[in-house]
C-alpha positions as YAML, in Angstrom:
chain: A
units: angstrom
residues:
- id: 1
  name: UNK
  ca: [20.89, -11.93, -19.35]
- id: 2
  name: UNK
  ca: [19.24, -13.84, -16.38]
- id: 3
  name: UNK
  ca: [19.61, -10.75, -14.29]
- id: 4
  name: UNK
  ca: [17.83, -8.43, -17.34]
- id: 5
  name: UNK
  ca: [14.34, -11.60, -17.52]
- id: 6
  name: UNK
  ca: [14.19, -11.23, -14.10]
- id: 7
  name: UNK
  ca: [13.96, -7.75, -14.02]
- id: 8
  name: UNK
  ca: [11.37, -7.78, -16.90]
- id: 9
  name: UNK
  ca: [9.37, -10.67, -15.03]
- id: 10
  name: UNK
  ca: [9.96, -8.48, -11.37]
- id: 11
  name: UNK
  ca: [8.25, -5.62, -12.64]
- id: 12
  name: UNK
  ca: [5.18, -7.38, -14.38]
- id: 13
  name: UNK
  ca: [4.79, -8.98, -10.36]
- id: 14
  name: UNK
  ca: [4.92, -5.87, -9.02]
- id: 15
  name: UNK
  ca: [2.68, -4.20, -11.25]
- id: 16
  name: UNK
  ca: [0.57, -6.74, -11.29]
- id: 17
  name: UNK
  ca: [0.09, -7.33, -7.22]
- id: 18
  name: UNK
  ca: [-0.75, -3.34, -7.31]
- id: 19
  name: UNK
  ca: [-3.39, -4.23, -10.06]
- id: 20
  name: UNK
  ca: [-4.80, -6.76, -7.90]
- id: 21
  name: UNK
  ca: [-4.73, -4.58, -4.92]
- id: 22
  name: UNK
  ca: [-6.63, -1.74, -6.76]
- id: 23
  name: UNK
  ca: [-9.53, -4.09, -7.88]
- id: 24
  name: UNK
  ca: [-9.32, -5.43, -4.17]
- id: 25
  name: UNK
  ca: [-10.26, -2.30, -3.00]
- id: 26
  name: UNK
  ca: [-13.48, -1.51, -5.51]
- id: 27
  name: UNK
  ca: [-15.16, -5.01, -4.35]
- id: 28
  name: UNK
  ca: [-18.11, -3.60, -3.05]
- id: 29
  name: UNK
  ca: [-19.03, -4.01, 0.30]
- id: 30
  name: UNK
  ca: [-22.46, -3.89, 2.28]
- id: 31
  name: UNK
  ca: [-22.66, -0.20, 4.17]
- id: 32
  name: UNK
  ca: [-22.51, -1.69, 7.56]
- id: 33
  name: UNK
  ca: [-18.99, -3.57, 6.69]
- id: 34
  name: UNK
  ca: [-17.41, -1.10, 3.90]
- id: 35
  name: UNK
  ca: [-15.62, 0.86, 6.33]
- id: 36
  name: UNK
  ca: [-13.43, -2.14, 7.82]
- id: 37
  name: UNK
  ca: [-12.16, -2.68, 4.21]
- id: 38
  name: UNK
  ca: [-7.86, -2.83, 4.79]
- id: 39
  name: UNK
  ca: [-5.55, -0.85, 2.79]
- id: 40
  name: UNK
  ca: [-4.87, -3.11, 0.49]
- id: 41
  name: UNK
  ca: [-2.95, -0.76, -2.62]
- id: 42
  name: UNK
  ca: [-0.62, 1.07, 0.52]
- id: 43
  name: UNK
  ca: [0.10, -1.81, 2.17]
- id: 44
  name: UNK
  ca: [1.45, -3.67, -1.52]
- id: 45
  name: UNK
  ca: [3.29, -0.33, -2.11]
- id: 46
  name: UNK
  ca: [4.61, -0.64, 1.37]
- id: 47
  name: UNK
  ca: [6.02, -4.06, 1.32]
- id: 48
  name: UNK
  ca: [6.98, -3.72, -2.17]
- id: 49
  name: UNK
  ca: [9.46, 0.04, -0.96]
- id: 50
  name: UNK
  ca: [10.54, -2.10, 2.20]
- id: 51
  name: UNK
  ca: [11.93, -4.77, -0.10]
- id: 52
  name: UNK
  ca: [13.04, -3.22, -3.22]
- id: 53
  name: UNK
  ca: [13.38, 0.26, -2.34]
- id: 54
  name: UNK
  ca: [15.40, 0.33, -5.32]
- id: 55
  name: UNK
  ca: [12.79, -0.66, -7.58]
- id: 56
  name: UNK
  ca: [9.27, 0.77, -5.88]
- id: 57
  name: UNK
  ca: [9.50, 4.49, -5.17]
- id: 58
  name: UNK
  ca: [7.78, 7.73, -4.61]
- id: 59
  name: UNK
  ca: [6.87, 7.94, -8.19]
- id: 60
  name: UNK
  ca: [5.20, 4.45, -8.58]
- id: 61
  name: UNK
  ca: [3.09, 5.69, -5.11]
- id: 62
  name: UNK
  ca: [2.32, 8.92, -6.72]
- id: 63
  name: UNK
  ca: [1.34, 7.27, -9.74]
- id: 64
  name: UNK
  ca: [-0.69, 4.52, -8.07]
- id: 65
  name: UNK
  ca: [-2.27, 6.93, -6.00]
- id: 66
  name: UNK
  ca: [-3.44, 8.93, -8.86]
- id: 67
  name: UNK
  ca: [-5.19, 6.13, -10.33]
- id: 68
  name: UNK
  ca: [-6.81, 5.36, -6.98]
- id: 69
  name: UNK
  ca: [-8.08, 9.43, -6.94]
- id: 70
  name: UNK
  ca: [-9.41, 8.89, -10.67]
- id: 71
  name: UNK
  ca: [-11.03, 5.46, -9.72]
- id: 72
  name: UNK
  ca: [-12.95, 6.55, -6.76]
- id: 73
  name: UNK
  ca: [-13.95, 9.80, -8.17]
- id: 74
  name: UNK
  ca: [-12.46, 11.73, -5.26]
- id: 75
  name: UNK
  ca: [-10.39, 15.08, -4.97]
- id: 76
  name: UNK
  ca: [-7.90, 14.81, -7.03]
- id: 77
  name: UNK
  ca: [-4.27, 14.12, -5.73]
- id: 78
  name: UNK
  ca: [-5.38, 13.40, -2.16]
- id: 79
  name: UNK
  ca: [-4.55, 9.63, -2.83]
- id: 80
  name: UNK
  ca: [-1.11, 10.28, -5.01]
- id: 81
  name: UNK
  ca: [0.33, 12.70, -2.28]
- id: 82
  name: UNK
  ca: [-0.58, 10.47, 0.51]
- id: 83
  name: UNK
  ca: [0.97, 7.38, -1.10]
- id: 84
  name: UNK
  ca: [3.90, 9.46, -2.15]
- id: 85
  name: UNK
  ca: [4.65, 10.89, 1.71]
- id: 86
  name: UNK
  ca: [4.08, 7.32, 3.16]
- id: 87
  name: UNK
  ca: [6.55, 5.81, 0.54]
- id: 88
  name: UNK
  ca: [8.68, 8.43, 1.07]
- id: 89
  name: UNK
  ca: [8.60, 7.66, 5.14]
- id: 90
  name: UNK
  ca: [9.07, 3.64, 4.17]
- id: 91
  name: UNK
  ca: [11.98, 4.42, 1.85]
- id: 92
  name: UNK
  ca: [13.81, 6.58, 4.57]
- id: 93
  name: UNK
  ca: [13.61, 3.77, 7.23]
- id: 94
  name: UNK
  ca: [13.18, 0.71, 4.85]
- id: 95
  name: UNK
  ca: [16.31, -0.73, 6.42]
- id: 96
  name: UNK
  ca: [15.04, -0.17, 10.02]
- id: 97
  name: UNK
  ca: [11.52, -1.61, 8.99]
- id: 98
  name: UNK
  ca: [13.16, -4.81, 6.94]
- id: 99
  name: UNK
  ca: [14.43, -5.38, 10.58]
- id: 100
  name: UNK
  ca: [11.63, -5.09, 13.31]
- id: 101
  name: UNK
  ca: [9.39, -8.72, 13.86]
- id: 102
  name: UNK
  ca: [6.41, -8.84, 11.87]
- id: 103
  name: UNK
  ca: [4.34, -7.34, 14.99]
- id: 104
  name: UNK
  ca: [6.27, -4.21, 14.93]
- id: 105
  name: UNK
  ca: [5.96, -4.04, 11.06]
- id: 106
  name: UNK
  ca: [2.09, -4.06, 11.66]
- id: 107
  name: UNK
  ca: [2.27, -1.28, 14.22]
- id: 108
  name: UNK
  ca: [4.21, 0.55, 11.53]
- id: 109
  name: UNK
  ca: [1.56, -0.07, 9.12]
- id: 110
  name: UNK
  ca: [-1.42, 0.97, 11.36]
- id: 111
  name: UNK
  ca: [0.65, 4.33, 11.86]
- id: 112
  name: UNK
  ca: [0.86, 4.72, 7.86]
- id: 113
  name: UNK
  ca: [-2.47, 3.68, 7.03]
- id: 114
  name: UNK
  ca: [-3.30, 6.09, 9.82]
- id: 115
  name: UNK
  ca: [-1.67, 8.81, 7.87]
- id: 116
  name: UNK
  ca: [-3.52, 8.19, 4.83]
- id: 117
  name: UNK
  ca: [-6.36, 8.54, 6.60]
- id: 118
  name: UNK
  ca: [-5.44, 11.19, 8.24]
- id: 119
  name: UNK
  ca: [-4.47, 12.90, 4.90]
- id: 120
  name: UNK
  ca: [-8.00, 11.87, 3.16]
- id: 121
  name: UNK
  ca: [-10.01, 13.79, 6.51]
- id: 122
  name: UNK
  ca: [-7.71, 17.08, 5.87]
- id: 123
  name: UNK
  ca: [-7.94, 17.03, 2.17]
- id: 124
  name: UNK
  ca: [-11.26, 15.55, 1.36]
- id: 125
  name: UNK
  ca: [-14.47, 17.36, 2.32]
- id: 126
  name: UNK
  ca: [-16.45, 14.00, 1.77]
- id: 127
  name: UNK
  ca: [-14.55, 11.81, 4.69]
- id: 128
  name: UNK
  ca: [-15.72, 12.83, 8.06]
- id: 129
  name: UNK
  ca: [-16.79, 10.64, 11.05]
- id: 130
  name: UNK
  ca: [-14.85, 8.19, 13.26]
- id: 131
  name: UNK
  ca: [-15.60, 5.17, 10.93]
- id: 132
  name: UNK
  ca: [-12.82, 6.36, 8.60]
- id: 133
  name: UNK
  ca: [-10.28, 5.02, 11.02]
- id: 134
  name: UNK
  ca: [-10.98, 1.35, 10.73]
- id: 135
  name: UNK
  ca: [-9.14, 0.72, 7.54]
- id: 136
  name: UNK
  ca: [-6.10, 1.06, 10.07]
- id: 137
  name: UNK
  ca: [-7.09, -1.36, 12.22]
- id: 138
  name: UNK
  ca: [-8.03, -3.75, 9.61]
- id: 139
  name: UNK
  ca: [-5.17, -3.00, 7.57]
- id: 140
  name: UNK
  ca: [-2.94, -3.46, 10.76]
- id: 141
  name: UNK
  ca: [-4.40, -7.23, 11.18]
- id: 142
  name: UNK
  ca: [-4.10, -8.14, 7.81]
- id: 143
  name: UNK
  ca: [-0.65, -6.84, 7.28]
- id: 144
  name: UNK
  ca: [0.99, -10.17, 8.18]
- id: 145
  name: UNK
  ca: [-1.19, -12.17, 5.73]
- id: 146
  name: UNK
  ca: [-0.17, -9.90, 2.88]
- id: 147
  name: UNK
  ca: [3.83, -9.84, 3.47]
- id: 148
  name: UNK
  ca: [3.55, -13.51, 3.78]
- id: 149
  name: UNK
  ca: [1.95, -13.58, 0.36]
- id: 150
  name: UNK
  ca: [3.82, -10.60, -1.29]
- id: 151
  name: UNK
  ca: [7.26, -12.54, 0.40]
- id: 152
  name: UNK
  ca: [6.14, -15.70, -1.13]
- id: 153
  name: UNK
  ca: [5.51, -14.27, -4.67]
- id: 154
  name: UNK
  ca: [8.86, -12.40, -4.38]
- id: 155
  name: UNK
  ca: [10.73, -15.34, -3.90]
- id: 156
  name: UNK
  ca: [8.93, -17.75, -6.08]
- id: 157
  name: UNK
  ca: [9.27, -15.28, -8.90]
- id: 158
  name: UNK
  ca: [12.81, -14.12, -8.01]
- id: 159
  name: UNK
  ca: [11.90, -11.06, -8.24]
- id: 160
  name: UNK
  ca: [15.13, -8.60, -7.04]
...
């Protein structure tokens, strides 16, 4: 019974952290610092598929990602199958990633966000220039800030 509540509560946590992530990422910005706005929604999904890869998978990305694509009025699916293929890449080497320091981790994250990016230049007209590469490297800084938070909620909540 204790095992089913915490399920219940895990899932409202993790929903919930993606929810806050999403409106995270529509706080608008002034033009000359939009483009250094992190990751936020593929980093949650990240930590969330490194620590309950059980729990967080390729779906939930896809899903998330498709809500991203509607919110931002882009092409559509560009967001859901790059959140999908970077879950996908976290889920295969979750227990690899689980084990590198948290400076590693971040160098795995500025490769993923990278790939996102990379994904949105190839598969949306609208994102050219060099300034679409700074999520990464904003993303990349903040990374151990969030899995300090995300780790903290996880473990306050019990969520398993």
């Amino acid at each position: 019974m204790v095992s089913n509540q915490s399920q219940n509560g895990g899932s409202s946590i993790i929903i919930l952290s993606i929810i806050i992530a999403i409106i995270l990422m529509l706080i608008p910005f002034t033009e000359s610092i939009r483009f250094f706005r992190p990751e936020w929604v593929v980093m949650v999904l990240i930590y969330w598929a490194m620590a309950l890869p059980r729990r967080v998978g390729v779906g939930l990305a896809w899903f998330t990602g498709l809500a991203i694509d509607l919110i931002m009025g882009g092409a559509l699916g560009v967001f859901a199958f790059s959140y999908a293929l970077v879950i996908y890449m976290v889920l295969r080497f979750h227990l690899q990633l689980r084990q590198y320091p948290l400076w590693q981790q971040a160098l795995s994250i500025l490769s993923l966000v990278l790939l996102v990016q990379l994904m949105n230049v190839l598969l949306s007209p609208r994102t050219t220039g060099w300034h679409v590469w700074l999520p990464a490297v904003t993303s990349t800084i903040m990374w151990p800030i969030v899995f300090a938070v995300l780790r903290k909620l996880r473990r306050t909540f019990h969520v398993n």
